[in-house]
N, C-alpha and C positions, 0 to 999 in steps of 0.2 A: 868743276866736273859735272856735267850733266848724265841724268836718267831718263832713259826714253822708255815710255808705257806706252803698249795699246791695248786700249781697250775695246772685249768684244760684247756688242750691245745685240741683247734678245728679242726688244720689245717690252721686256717686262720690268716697269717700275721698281715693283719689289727688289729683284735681282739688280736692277742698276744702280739701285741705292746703296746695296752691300759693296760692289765692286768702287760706286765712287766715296764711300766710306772707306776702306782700303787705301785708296790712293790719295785722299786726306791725309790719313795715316804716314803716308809714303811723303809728301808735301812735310808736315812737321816734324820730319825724323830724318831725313836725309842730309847728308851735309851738302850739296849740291845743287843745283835747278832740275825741277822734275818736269818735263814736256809731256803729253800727254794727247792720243791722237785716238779719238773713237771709232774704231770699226761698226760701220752698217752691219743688220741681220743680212742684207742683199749679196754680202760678200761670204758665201757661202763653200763648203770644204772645196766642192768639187773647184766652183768659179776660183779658187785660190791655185787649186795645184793645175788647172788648166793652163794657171796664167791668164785669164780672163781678165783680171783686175789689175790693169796695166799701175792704176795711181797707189794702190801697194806701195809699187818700187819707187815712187816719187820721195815716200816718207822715210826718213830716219829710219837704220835699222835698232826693234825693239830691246830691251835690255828688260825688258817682262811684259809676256803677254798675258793681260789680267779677261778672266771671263766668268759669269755666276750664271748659273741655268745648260740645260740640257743642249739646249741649240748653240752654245757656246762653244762648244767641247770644238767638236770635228773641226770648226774653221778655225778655232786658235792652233793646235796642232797640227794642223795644214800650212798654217802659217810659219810655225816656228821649222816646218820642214824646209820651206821657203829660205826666209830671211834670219833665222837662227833666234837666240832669246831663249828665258825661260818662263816656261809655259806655268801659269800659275789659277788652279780651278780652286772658284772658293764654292764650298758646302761640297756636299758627296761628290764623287766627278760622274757615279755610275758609267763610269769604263776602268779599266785596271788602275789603280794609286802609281803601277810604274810606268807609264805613258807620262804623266806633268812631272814637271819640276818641283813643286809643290802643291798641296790641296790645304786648305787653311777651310777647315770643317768644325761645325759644332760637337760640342761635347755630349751633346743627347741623343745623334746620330752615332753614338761606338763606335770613331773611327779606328782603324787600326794602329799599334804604335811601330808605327813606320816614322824613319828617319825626313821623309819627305812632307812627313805628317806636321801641320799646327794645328793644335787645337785650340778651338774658343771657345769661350762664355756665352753663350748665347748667337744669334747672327749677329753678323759685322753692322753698327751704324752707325750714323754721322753724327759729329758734334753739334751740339744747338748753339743755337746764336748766343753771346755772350748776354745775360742779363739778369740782374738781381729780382729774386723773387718776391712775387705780391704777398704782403702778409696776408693771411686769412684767406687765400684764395685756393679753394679746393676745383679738383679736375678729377672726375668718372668719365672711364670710355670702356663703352663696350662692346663685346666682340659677336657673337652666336654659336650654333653647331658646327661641328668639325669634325673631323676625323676618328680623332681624340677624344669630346668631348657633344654630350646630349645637351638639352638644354630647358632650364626648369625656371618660366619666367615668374612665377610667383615668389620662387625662394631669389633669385636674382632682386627683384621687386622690395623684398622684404630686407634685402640685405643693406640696396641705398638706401631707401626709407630709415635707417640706423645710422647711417653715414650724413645723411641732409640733416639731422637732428641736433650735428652739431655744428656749432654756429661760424660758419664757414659762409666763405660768398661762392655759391657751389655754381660750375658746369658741365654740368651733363651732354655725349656726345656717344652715337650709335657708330654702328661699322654698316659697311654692305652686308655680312651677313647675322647682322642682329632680326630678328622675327618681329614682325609689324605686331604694334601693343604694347610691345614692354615699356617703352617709356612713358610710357599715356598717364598722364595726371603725375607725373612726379615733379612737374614745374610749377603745381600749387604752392609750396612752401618759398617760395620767391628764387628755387633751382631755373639758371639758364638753359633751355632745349637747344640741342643745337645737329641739323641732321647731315648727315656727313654729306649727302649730295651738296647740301650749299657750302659747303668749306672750301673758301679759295685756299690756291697752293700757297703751302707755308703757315699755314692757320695751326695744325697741330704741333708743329716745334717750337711756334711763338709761345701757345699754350703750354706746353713742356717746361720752355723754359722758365716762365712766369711763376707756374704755379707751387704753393706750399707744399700741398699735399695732393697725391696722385692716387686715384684707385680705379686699376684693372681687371677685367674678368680673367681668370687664370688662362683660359681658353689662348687668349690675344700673347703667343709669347713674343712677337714681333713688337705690339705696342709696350707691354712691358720691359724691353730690353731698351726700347727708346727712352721710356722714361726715368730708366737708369741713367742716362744718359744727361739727367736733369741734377740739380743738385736737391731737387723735393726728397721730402717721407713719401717711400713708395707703398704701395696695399695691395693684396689680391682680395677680391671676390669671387668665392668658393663658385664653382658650377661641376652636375655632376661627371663624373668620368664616366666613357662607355665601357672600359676594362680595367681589371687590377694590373696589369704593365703597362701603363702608360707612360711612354720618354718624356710628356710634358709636363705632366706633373712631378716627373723623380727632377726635373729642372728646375721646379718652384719650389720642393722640398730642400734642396740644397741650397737656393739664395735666401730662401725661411731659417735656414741653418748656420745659412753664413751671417746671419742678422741684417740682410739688404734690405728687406723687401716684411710687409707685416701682413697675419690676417685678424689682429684685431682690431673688430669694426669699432667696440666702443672708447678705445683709446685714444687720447685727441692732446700730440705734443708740437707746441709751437717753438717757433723758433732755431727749429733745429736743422740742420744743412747739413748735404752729404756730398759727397767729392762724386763725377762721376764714373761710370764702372771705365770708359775706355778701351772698352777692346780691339777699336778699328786702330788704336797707337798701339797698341802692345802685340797684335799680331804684326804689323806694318815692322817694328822694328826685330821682331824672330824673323821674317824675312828677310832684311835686311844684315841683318849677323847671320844665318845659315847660309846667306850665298856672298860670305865674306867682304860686304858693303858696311862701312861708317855709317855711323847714324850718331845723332845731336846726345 
């Protein structure tokens, strides 16, 4: 029994990585062959219902059209008006919940508890490559301001300088928006720099997967729901908040609470492995049982 997905692609990295984590998900839970057919951003609402896109009809009709981001929305339910399927928006859909078939949304965005609702742990991401982690080998990445969060590079500064102290074979790794400085001299103590412009692809989930111990800036909840994703001790590193309701932080209070995730800096447990969180299987197969499909 085959499943046929199409996937609709934004342009945005970010976003394709949740939907092709999804359909990972959808790959080791079905009982079946999952096909898999990605829609260009070019193939747009209108070009769909005009008929414009004749090679559309070439392809297998879909049995879910999976889409993540804003510019997703119109041409997958264009689609499914077309050639039928269910329409499936993963994070908010910002158009009505009853337009898709399902929305498979974070639980820090308050989605509604709508029947057509899944909700997740964090965003959807992909499994790391299989591999056993390096003893002793610590990983810090960090993120900057946001939305969310201001940013105080002296207490950031002060915080690794705690973390490099212990006797870890540390590396250290910035984001695009980390503030130029912060890292400056914290690769005296024999910490590897390493700046995200030069990171070939796949360099961070090698590192994921590798490493003992992981610590992020709360900021990053993208990097930290990946490194769940690892079987490391994961850490945050506190950065200020701009408000007292922040959805990101009441995120980091609850995996602090669920015991996933640590912020003490001076604590230093070896040996220790965690299973990871999985959320791209565990949404993949509530999909898969709400629209009455077998799964492994």
């Amino acid at each position: 029994m085959q499943l046929t997905i199409w996937r609709f692609l934004d342009g945005n990295r970010a976003h394709e990585k949740q939907s092709a984590a999804l359909i990972e998900g959808l790959r080791r839970s079905y009982i079946g062959e999952v096909q898999v057919f990605d829609i260009s951003p070019e193939y747009t609402a209108s070009r769909i219902l005009l008929k414009a896109g004749e090679e559309l009809e070439e392809l297998p009709a879909p049995d879910f059209l999976i889409g993540t981001g804003r510019r997703s929305r119109l041409p997958m339910l264009s689609a499914r008006c077309r050639f039928g399927g269910r329409a499936v928006a993963i994070n908010r859909p910002l158009l009505p919940y009853s337009w898709f078939d399902f929305a498979i949304v974070p639980e820090h965005d308050r989605p509604p508890p709508l029947p057509n609702v899944i909700v997740s742990q964090g965003a959807l991401t992909e499994p790391l490559q299989e591999s056993v982690p390096q003893p002793r080998k610590g990983l810090i990445l960090l993120g900057g301001p946001s939305k969310h969060y201001s940013w105080n590079s002296a207490s950031i500064r002060e915080q690794v300088e705690k973390l490099l102290a212990q006797p870890l074979d540390w590396c250290i790794s910035d984001s695009r928006r980390t503030p130029k400085g912060t890292m400056e001299g914290l690769g005296k103590g024999g910490a590897e720099l390493v700046d995200w412009l030069s990171c070939p692809p796949g360099w961070l989930q090698k590192q994921l997967s590798q490493a003992e111990r992981i610590w992020v800036t709360e900021d990053s909840i993208s990097m930290l729901f990946e490194s769940l994703q690892s079987q490391a001790q994961v850490g945050v590193i506190r950065v200020p908040s701009r408000s007292k309701s922040n959805k990101v932080r009441s995120v980091v209070l609850r995996l602090l609470d669920q015991g996933l995730i640590s912020e003490e800096l001076e604590v230093l447990k070896t040996g220790i492995q965690h299973e990871p969180l999985d959320q791209y299987l565990l949404c993949a197969k509530a999909l898969l049982r709400r629209s009455g499909l077998s799964s492994r």
